[in-house]
N, C-alpha and C positions, 0 to 999 in steps of 0.2 A: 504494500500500500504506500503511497504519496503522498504527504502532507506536505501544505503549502502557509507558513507564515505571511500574514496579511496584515504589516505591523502600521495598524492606520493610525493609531497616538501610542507609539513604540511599546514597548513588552517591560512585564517585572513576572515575580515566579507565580503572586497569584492571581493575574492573569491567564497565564500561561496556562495554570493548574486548573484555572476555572475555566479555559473554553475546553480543556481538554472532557473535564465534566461533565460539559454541555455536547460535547462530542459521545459521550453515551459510555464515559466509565464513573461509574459506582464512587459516590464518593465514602460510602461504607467500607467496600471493597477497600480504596485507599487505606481510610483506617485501620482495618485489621490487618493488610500488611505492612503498616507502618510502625505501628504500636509495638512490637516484639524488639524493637529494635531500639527506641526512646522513649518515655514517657512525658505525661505532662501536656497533653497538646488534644485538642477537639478539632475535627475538620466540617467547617458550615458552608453551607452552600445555597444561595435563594437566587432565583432571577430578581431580575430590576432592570430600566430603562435607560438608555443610552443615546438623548436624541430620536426618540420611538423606537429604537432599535432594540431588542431584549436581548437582555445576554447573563450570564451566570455571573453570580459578583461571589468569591472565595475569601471566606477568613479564614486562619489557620487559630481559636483561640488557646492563647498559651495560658497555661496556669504553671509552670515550671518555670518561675523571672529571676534563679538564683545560678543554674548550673551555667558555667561558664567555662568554652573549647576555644583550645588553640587549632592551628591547620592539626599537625600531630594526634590530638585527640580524635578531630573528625576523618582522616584516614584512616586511626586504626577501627574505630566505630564500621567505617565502611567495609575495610577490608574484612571484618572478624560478622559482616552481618550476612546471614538469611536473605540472598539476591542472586538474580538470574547474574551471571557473568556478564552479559551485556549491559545492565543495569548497574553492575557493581563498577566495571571498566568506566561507562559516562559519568555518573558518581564521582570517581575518585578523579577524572579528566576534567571537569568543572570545576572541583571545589580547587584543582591544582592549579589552572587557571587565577582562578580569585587570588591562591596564596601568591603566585610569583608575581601579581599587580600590585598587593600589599606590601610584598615585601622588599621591591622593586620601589615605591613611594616612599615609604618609611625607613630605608635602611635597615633592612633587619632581617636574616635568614628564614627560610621558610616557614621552616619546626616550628618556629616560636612566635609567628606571628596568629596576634590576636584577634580574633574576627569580629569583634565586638555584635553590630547588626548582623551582620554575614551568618555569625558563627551560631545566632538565637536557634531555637527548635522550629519556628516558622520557617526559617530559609534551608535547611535540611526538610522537611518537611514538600515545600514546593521543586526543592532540586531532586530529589529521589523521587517521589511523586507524580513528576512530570518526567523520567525517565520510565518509572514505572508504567504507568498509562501508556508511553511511546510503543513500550514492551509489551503490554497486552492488547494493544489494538493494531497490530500486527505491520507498523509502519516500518519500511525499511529504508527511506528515504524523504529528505526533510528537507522544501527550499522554503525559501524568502525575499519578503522584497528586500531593496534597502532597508536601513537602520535609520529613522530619522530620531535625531537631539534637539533638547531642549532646552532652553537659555535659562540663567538670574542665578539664583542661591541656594542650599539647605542647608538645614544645619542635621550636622552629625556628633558622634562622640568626640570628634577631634578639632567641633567646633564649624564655624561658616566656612563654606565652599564652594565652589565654580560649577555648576552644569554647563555641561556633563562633568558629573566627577571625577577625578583621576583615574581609579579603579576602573571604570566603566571606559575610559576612551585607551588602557592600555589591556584591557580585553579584548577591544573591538580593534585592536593593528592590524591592517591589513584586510579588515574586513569594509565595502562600501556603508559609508554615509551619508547624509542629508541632514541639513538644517530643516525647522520646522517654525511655526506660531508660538509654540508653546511657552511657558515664561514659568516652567518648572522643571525636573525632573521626571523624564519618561523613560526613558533606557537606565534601570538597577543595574549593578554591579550581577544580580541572579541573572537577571533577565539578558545580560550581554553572555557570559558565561552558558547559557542553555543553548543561546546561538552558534557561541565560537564550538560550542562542540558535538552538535547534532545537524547543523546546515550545512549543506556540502554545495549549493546554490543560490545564489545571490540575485535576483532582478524582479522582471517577470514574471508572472504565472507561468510555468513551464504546461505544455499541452497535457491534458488530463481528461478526463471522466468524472466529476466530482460526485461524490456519495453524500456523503454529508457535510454539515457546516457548523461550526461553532462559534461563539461571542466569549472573551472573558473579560468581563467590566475589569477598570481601573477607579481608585478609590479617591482620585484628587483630582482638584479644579487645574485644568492643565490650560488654561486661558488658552486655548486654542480654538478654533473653529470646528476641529474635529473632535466627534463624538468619542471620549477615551475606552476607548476599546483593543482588543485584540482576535482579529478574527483568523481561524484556520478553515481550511477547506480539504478533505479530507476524500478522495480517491483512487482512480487507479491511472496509471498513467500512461498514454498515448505516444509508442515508442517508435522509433525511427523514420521519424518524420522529415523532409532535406527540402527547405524551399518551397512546402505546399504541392511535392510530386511526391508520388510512393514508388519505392525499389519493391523490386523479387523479395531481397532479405527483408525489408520495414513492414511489408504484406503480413510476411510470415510472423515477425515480433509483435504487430497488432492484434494477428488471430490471437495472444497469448500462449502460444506453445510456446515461443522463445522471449526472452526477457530483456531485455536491455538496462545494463548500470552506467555508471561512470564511476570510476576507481582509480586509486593510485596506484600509479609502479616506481619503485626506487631502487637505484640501483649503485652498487659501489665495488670495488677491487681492492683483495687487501694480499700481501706476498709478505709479510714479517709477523702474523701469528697461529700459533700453535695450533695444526689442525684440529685437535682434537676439541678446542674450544667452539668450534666452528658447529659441531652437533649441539649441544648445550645452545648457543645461537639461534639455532634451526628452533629445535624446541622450547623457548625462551619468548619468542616472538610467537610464534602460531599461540602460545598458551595466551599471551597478549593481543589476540586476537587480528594476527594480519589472515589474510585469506589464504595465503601461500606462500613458501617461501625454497625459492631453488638454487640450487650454488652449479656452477660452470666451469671447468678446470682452465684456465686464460695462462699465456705470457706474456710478462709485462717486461719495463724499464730492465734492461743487462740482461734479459733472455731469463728473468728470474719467475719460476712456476706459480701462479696465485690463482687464487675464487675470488671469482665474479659471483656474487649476491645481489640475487632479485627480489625482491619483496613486492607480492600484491594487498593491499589493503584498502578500509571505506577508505573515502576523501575526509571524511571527519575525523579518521584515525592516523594523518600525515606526518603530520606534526611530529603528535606522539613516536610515532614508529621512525622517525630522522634521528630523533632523538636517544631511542632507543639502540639502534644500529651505532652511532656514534660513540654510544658509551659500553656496549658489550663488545664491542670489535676495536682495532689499531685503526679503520680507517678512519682518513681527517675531512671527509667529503663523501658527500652522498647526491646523487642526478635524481632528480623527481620530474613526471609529467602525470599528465590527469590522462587516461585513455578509457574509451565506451570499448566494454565488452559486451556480445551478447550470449546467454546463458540459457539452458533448458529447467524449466520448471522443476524445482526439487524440495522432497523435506521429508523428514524424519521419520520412521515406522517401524513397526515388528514385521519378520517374516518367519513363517514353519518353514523348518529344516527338518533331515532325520536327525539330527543332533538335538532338536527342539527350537525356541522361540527364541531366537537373535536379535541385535538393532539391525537397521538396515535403513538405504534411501529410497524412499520414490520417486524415480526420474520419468517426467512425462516428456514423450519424444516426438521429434514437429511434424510426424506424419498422427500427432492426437494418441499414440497408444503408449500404457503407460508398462513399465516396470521396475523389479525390487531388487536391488544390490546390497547383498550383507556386509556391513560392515569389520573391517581387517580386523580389530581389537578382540571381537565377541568370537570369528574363528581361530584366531593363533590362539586365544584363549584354550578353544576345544581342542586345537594340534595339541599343546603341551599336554591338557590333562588329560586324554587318550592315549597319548603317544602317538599319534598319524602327524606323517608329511602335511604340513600346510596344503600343498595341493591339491592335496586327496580332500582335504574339508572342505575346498574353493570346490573342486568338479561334484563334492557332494549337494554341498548347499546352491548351486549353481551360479558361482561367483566367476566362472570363467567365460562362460559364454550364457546365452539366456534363454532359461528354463522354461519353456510357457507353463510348464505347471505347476513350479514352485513362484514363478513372478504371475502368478493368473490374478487376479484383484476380483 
């Protein structure tokens, strides 16, 4: 699915949280899986008018006004909680954000910097919450318009300050802006941070199918003209389009049998470390969620033997994964471009074996027929505790070629 940020008096988390509401996830739901993880917090949710426009207004209320997190705290909170891995990744990707803008402003290493607003149960609350909902409404891709800011003052714990505030325009590097009316704060320090790490497109409506639509009110007088709101538009997306003509291939990506992304490839060459680090690498990163990751045997500079390392990952996850490559490996440079693949329909299932019920994929293929690939972990499983050759479990469970009767649906 495709959601499209429609930021018509800019974003904060509960907005964000509220149209996602209004997009048809539970705000109960939220609750109980939030609750397990921090206390102290009620999630309310009413319509109200926006300009005649109705839309979900979200309060997060706190009754917990004493506990007080550093970045520190809120990673380990993250990483030690109860979340989908993807969920737990955007999480700990945002609030990292926030920390290196603070700490970045202030002088002050990561660890220790104090969130003060950031770090409350409401801003945890709307940053997981809106990764959550992303997660269970099955989106896997998020554009936007521009980012438009807002002029004058607030006051924060550190006293009056500039809108856009600091935090907020060194979240938003590199990402397009726009001025606005407004003559307050409309882009939070959440609300930049939910952008820099789940939008992977910046403009326009990209071509789409919209299913549903959501509103999430904003809670202040934004002297603007525009009604403060936050709308998403939530469908499926109209793939390989070129100029208003359709290709053979764009035909076939619109039936839906093939899918079309855009993703990152990066890529780098290292010749001074230890192969053996090179596997830990491999596996290091895919646990970090790149989509792929393949090494090349290359020779470089004095005829000296090196890997060439590819890495495919989302566009949301670039950054991270540059970063990552930089610091597990000697290399001092990494090549990034953005490339469309297009992909066949797949996701997760059981399949019967004579061995019994394994994971496996469902791969739908573009001539419309579908079948089931077991997955490598659940047979090497069965080689070891048998004692059978791997292969023999692959030609059992029909993993080498395809079974119509064990892939029959």
């Amino acid at each position: 699915m495709l959601l499209h940020l429609d930021l018509i008096s800019g974003i904060s988390g509960d907005m964000c949280l509220g149209a996602l509401v209004d997009l048809g996830v539970d705000s109960g739901w939220l609750q109980g899986r939030l609750t397990p993880l921090f206390k102290g917090f009620s999630i309310q949710a009413a319509p109200v008018f926006r300009n005649a426009l109705r839309a979900m207004d979200l309060t997060v209320a706190v009754t917990d006004q004493t506990t007080s997190r550093t970045y520190a705290d809120i990673r380990t909170l993250i990483e030690n909680a109860d979340l989908p891995p993807v969920v737990r990744q955007n999480s700990l990707a945002a609030f990292e954000k926030i920390a290196q803008a603070e700490a970045a402003i202030h002088g002050q290493n990561m660890a220790s910097v104090h969130f003060h607003e950031i770090g409350g149960i409401d801003s945890l609350v709307d940053i997981l919450g809106t990764f959550l909902a992303i997660e269970h409404l099955g989106i896997t891709r998020v554009t936007s318009s521009d980012v438009p800011l807002g002029s004058g003052f607030v006051d924060c714990a550190h006293g009056r300050i500039p809108v856009p505030v600091p935090a907020t325009l060194a979240i938003l590097k590199d990402i397009p802006v726009t001025g606005s009316d407004a003559t307050t704060e409309i882009v939070t320090p959440t609300g930049a941070a939910i952008l820099a790490t789940l939008v992977t497109q910046f403009g326009p409506m990209p071509a789409m199918h919209p299913e549903k639509i959501g509103y999430g009110a904003g809670k202040r007088e934004t002297g603007s003209r525009m009604p403060n709101l936050l709308r998403m538009v939530l469908g499926r997306p109209v793939s390989g389009q070129t100029s208003g003509k359709t290709t053979g291939l764009s035909h076939r990506i619109q039936s839906g049998k093939i899918q079309s992304e855009s993703i990152g490839v990066l890529t780098t060459q290292v010749d001074d470390m230890n192969p053996e680090i090179l596997g830990f690498v491999m596996d290091h990163l895919l646990e970090k969620g790149a989509l792929d990751v393949t090494f090349t045997p290359v020779y470089m500079k004095k005829n000296r033997p090196g890997t060439r390392v590819e890495v495919l990952c989302r566009r949301r996850d670039q950054s991270y994964m540059i970063r990552e490559i930089l610091t597990q490996t000697t290399a001092i440079g990494v090549r990034y471009q953005t490339c469309d693949r297009a992909v066949l329909h797949r996701e997760p299932c059981q399949m019967d074996t004579v061995f019994g019920t394994v994971a496996a994929k469902k791969i739908r293929q573009p001539d419309g027929n579908e079948h089931r690939v077991p997955e490598y972990d659940d047979l090497a499983k069965i080689a070891r505790q048998q004692g059978v050759a791997l292969k023999e479990v692959y030609a059992k469970a029909g993993g080498n070629t395809l079974d119509r009767k064990n892939n029959k649906l």
